[in-house]
TIGUKOL-205610 format. One record per residue (C-alpha): residue number from 1; residue in one letter; x, y, z; chain. Coordinates in steps of 0.02 Angstrom, whole numbers, plus 50000, padded with zeros to 5 digits. Layout:
N
REC  num  residu  X  Y  Z  chaine
REC  NUM  A  X  Y  Z  A $
...
This chain:
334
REC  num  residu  X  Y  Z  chaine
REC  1  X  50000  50000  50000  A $
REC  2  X  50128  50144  50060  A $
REC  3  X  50232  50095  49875  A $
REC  4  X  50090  50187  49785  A $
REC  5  X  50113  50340  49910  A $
REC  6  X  50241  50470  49856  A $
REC  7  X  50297  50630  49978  A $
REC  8  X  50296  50784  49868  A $
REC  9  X  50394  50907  49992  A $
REC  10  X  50512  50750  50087  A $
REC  11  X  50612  50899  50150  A $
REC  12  X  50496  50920  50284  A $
REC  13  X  50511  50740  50375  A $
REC  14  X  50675  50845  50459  A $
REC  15  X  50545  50929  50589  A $
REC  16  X  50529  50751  50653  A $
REC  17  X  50691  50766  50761  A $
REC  18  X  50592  50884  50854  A $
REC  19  X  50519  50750  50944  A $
REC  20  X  50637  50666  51044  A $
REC  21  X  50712  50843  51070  A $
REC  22  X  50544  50887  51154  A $
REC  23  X  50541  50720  51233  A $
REC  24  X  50702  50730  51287  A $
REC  25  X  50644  50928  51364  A $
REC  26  X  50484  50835  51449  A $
REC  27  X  50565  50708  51566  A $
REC  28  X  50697  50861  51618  A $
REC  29  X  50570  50998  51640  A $
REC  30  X  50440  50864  51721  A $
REC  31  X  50488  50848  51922  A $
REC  32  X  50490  51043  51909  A $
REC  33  X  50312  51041  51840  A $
REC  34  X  50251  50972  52015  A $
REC  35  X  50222  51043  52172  A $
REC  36  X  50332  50985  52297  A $
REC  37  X  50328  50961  52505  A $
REC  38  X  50482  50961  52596  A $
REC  39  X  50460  50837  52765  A $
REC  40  X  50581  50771  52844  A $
REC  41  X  50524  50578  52845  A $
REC  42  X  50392  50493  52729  A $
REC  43  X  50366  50331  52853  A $
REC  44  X  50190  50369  52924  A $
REC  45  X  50111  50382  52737  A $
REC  46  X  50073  50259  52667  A $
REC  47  X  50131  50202  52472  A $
REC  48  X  50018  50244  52329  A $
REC  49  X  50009  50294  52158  A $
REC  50  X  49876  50388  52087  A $
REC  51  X  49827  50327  51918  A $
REC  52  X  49776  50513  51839  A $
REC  53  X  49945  50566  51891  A $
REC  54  X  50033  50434  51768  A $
REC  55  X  49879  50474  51646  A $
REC  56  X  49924  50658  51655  A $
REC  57  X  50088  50610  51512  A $
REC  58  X  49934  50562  51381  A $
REC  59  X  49923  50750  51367  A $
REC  60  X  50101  50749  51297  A $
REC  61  X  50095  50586  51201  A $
REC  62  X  49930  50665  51133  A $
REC  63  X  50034  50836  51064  A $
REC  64  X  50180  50735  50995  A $
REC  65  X  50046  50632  50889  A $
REC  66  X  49965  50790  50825  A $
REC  67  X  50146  50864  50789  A $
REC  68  X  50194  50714  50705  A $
REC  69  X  50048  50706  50588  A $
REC  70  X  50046  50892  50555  A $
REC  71  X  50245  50873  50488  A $
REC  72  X  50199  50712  50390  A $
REC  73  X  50045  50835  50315  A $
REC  74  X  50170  50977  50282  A $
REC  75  X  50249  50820  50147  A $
REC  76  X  50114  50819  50064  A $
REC  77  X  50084  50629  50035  A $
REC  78  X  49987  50579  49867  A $
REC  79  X  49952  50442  49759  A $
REC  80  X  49984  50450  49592  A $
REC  81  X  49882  50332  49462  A $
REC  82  X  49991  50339  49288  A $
REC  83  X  49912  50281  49140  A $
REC  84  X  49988  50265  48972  A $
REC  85  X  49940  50276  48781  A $
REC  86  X  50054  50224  48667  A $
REC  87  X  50049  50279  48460  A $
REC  88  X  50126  50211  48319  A $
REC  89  X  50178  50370  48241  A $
REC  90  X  50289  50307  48099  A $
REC  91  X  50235  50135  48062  A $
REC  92  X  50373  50012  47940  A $
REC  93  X  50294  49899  47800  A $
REC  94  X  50460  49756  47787  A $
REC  95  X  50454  49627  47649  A $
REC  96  X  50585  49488  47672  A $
REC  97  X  50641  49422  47511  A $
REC  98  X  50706  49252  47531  A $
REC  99  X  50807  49132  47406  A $
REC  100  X  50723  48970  47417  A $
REC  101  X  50849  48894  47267  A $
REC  102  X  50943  48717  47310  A $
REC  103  X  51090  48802  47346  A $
REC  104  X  51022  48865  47515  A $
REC  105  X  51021  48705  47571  A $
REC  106  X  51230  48719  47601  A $
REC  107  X  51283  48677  47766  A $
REC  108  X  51405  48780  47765  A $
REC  109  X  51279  48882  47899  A $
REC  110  X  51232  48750  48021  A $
REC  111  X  51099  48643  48004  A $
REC  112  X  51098  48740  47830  A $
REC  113  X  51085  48899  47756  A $
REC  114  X  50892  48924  47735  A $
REC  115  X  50862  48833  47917  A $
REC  116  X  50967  48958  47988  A $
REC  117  X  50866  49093  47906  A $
REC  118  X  50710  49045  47959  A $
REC  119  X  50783  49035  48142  A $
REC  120  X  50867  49220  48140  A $
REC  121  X  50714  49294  48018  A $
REC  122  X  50587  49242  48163  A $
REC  123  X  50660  49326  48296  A $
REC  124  X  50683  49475  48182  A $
REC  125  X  50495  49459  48188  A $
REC  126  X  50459  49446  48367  A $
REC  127  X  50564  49618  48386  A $
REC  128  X  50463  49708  48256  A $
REC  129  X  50284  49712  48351  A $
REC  130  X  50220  49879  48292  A $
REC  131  X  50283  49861  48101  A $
REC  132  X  50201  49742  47967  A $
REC  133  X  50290  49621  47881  A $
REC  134  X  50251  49504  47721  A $
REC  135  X  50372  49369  47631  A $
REC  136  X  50431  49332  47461  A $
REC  137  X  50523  49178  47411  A $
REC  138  X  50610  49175  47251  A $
REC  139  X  50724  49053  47144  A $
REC  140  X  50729  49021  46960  A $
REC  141  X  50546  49144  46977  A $
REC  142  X  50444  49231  47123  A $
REC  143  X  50273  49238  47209  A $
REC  144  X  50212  49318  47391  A $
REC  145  X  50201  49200  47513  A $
REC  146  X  50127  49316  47643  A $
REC  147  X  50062  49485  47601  A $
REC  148  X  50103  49640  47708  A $
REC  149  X  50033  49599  47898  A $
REC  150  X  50019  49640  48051  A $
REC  151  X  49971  49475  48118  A $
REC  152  X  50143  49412  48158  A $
REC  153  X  50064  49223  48201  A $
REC  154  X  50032  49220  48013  A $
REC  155  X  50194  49277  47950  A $
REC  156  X  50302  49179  48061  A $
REC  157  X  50184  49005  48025  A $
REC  158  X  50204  49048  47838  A $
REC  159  X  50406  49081  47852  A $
REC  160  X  50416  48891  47945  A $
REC  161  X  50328  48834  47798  A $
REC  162  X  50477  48871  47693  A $
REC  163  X  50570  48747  47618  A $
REC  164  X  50661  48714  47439  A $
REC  165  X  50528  48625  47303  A $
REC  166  X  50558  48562  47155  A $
REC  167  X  50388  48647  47103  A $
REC  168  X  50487  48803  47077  A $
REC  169  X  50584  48867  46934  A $
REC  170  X  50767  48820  46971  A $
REC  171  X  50894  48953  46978  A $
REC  172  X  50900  49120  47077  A $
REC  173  X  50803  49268  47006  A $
REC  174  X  50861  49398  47107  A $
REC  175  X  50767  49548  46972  A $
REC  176  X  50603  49444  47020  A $
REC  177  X  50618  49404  47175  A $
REC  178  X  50667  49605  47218  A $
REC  179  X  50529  49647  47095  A $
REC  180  X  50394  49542  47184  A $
REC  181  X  50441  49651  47351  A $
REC  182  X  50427  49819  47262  A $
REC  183  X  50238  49768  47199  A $
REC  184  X  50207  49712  47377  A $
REC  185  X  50255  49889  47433  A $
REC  186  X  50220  50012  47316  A $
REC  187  X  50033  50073  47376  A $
REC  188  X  50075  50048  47540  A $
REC  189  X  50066  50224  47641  A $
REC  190  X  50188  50185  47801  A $
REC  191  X  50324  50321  47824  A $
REC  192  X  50444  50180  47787  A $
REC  193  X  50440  50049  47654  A $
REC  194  X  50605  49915  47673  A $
REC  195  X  50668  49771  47589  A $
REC  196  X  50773  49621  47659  A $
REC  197  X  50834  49543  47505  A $
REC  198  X  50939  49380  47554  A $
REC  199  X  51026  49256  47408  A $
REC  200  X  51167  49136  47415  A $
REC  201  X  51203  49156  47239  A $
REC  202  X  51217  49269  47069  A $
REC  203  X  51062  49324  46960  A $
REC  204  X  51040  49172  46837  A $
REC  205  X  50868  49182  46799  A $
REC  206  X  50702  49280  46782  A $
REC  207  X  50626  49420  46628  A $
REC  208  X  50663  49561  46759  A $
REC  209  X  50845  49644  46789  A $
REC  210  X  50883  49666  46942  A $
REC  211  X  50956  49849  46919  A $
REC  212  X  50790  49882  46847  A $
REC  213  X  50700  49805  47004  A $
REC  214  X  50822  49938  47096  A $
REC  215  X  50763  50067  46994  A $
REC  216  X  50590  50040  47036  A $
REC  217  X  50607  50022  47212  A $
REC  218  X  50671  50201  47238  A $
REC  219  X  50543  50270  47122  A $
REC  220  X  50430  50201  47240  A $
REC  221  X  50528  50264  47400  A $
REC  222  X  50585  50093  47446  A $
REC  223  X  50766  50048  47553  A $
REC  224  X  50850  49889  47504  A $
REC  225  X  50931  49782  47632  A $
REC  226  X  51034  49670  47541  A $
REC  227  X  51122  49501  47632  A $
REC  228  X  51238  49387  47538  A $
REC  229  X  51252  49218  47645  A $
REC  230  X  51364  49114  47626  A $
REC  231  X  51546  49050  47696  A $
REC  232  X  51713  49104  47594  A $
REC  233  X  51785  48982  47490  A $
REC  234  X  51691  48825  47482  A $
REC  235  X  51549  48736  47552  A $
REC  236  X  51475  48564  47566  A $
REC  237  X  51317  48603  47429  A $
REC  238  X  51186  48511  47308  A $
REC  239  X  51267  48436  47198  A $
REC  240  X  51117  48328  47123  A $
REC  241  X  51013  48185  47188  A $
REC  242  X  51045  47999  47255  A $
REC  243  X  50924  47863  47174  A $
REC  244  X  50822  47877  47330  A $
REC  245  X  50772  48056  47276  A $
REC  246  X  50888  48149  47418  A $
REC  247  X  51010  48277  47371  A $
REC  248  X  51189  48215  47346  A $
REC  249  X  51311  48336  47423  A $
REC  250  X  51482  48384  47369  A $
REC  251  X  51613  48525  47398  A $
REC  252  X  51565  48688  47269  A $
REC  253  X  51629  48851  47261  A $
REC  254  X  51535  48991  47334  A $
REC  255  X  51485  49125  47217  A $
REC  256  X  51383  49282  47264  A $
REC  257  X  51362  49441  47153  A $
REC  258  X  51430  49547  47275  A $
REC  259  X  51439  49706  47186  A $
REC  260  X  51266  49690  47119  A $
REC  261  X  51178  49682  47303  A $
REC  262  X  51318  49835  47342  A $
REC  263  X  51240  49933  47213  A $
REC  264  X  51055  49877  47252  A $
REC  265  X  51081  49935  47424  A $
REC  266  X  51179  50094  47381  A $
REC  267  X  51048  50156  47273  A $
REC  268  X  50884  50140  47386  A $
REC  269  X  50990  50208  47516  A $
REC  270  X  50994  50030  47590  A $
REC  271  X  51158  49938  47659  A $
REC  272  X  51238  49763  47607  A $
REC  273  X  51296  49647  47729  A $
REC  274  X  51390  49450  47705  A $
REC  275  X  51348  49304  47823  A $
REC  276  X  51448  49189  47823  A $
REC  277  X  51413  49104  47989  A $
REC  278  X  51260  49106  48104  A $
REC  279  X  51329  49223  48233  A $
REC  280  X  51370  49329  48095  A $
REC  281  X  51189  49334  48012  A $
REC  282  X  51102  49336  48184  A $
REC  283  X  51217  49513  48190  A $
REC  284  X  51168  49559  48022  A $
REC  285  X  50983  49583  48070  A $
REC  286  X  51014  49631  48237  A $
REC  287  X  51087  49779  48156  A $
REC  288  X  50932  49794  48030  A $
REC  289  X  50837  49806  48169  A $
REC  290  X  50943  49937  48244  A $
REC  291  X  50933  50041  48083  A $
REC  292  X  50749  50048  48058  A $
REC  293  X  50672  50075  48216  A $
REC  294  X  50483  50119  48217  A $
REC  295  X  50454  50302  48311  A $
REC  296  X  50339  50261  48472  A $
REC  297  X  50227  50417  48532  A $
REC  298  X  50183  50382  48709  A $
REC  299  X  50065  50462  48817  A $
REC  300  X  50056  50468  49012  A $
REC  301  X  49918  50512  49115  A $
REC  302  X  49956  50578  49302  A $
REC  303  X  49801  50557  49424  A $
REC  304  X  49853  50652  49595  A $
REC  305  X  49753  50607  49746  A $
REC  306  X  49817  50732  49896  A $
REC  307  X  49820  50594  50048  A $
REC  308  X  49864  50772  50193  A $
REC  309  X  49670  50816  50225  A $
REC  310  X  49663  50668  50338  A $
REC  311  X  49813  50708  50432  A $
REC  312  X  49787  50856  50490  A $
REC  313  X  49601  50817  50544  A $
REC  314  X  49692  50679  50638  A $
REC  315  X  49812  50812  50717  A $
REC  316  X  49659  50928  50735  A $
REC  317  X  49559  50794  50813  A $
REC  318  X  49708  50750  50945  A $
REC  319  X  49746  50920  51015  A $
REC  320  X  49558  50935  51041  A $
REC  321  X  49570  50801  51137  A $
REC  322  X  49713  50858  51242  A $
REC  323  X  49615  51023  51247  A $
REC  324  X  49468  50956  51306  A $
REC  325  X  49558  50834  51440  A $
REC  326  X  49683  50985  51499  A $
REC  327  X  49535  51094  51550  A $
REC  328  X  49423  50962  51635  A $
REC  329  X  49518  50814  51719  A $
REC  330  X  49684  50893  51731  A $
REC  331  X  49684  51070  51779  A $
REC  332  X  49880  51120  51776  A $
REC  333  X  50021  51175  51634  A $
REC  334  X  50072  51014  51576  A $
C-alpha cells in the first residue's frame, strides 16, 4: 500500500527530530512541573500511586501525535495513478525476400543455410511488434508467400513453411524476387517501406533485371537491405540427387554477386551485409533492426490524489482532545 504513496515536499520529514528533542525537554522539565513538600520523613504515609497522575503524560503523548501528523501533512503525501497511451507514429511495411533455390540448402551455415534463416528471420519478427511484415520467396521465379501483415502468428507460421521444392523454377532470380517486394510495397502508405533481400548466389534467371527492380524500388521510395550468405571459399552444397530422391552433396565454390547487392543497396539508400556464419547473420539483422526503428509516441496520464486532508484532521482531532482533557480532568500547565 505505502509503495503507491509518494511525499511531494520529503524535505519536511527533518521537523521530526523535534520530537525526541521535546521528549528529551519533557522528562527534564517534568519533576519541576510538580508541586513539591519538603518533610523530613515519609514513614507514616502510606505508598500509593495515583493513576491520573501517570495518565496526566497522555496530554504529551497526545501533542507529539498531533505534531507528528501535522509534519507528515506539511509532505504532502499523494498517490499518483499513471496511465499510458502508446501511438505508432511512423509505422514500417518490411518485405523479406528470401532465396528458396537448392543452393540454400549448404551447410556451410549449420543445420543449413535456409534453416538458419528461418531461425534468425523469426526473431527479427518477434522484435518488430508495431511494424508489418510480408514474405517473398524466390528462385529460378517469384510469388508472395505472405502479404504485408500485422498479424505476426501468420507471417512467422508461413516463414516455417519454407522449404526448397522442386515445384519452383530452378535458379536464383534475384530481378524477380526484388521485383515481387517492390509490387508488395508500392501502395502501401507507412512512412517507411524496406526490403530484406537475402541470396546465396548470382542472378541466373528471371525476365526482370535486377538493376531495373532497383530502379523501381526508389521510384517508389523503397530501402533495400541486401544480405549475401554464405561462407568464403567452399561449402559442402547440392550437387544433384541419390536414386532415393535425396540431394547428393559435394564440395562447390561459393559464388555471390557481390557488387550487384552493393549497388542495390547503395541506390535505395539501403546497406549490404555478408553472412557467412550464424553468429554473423544473427548480427546482420540485429543491426537491421537497429537501423529501422519504428518512432513510438507515448502518452502518460498523472492522476494526483492529495492523501494530507486526513492528517491534519487527525492532528486537529488530537489536540482537541488534549484540549478538552487539559481543562476538565487535569487542571495544571502540563
Amino acid at each position: 500500500m505505502l509503495e503507491n504513496i509518494q511525499f511531494l515536499n520529503k524535505e519536511f520529514f527533518w521537523l521530526l527530530l523535534l520530537l525526541p528533542i521535546a521528549i528529551v525537554w519533557y522528562v527534564l522539565k517534568h519533576s519541576k512541573q510538580t508541586a513539591e513538600l519538603k518533610i523530613s520523613s515519609v514513614k507514616g504515609f502510606k505508598g500509593t500511586s495515583s493513576f491520573w497522575t501517570k495518565f496526566r503524560h497522555v496530554l504529551f503523548a497526545l501533542r507529539l501525535l498531533a505534531l507528528a501528523f501535522l509534519i507528515t501533512a506539511l509532505a504532502r503525501p499523494r498517490t499518483v495513478d499513471v496511465s499510458t497511451k502508446t501511438k505508432t507514429t511512423s509505422g514500417i511495411d518490411i518485405v523479406m525476400a528470401i532465396d528458396v533455390s537448392a543452393s540454400m540448402l549448404a551447410k556451410d551455415l549449420s543445420p543449413n543455410r535456409l534453416d538458419a534463416l528461418k531461425e534468425v528471420a523469426a526473431d527479427f519478427i518477434d522484435g518488430r511488434p508495431n511494424d508489418r511484415i510480408g514474405l517473398v520467396e524466390y528462385a529460378g521465379e517469384a510469388y508472395t508467400k505472405t502479404p504485408i501483415t500485422s498479424d505476426k502468428s501468420i507471417v512467422k507460421r508461413s516463414l516455417r513453411d519454407i522449404n526448397y521444392n522442386s515445384i519452383i523454377e530452378g535458379g536464383t532470380a534475384i530481378g524477380m524476387g526484388l521485383g515481387t517486394s517492390v509490387n508488395r510495397l508500392k501502395d502501401s502508405r507507412a512512412k517507411s517501406k524496406v526490403i530484406i533481400l537475402l541470396t546465396d548466389g548470382v542472378n541466373t534467371s528471371g525476365a526482370l533485371d535486377p538493376k531495373t527492380a532497383s530502379v523501381l524500388a526508389v521510384e517508389y521510395g523503397i530501402k533495400v537491405y541486401a544480405i549475401g550468405i554464405g561462407t568464403n571459399g567452399t561449402a559442402l552444397s547440392p550437387i544433384g540427387f541419390n536414386p532415393n530422391g535425396t540431394f547428393r552433396y559435394g564440395r562447390m565454390q561459393v559464388e555471390i554477386d557481390e557488387a550487384l547487392l552493393k549497388d542495390i543497396a547503395a541506390e535505395t539508400g539501403g546497406k549490404y551485409f555478408r553472412a557467412t556464419n550464424n553468429d554473423k547473420l544473427a548480427e546482420i539483422y540485429e543491426e537491421i533492426n537497429k537501423l529501422e526503428k519504428t518512432e513510438i509516441e507515448e502518452t502518460k496520464y498523472y492522476n494526483y490524489e492529495e492523501k494530507y486532508r486526513p492528517l491534519v484532521l487527525i492532528a486537529g482531532l488530537l489536540l482537541l482532545i488534549e484540549l478538552i482533557l487539559r481543562n476538565t480532568i487535569f487542571r495544571s500547565f502540563v
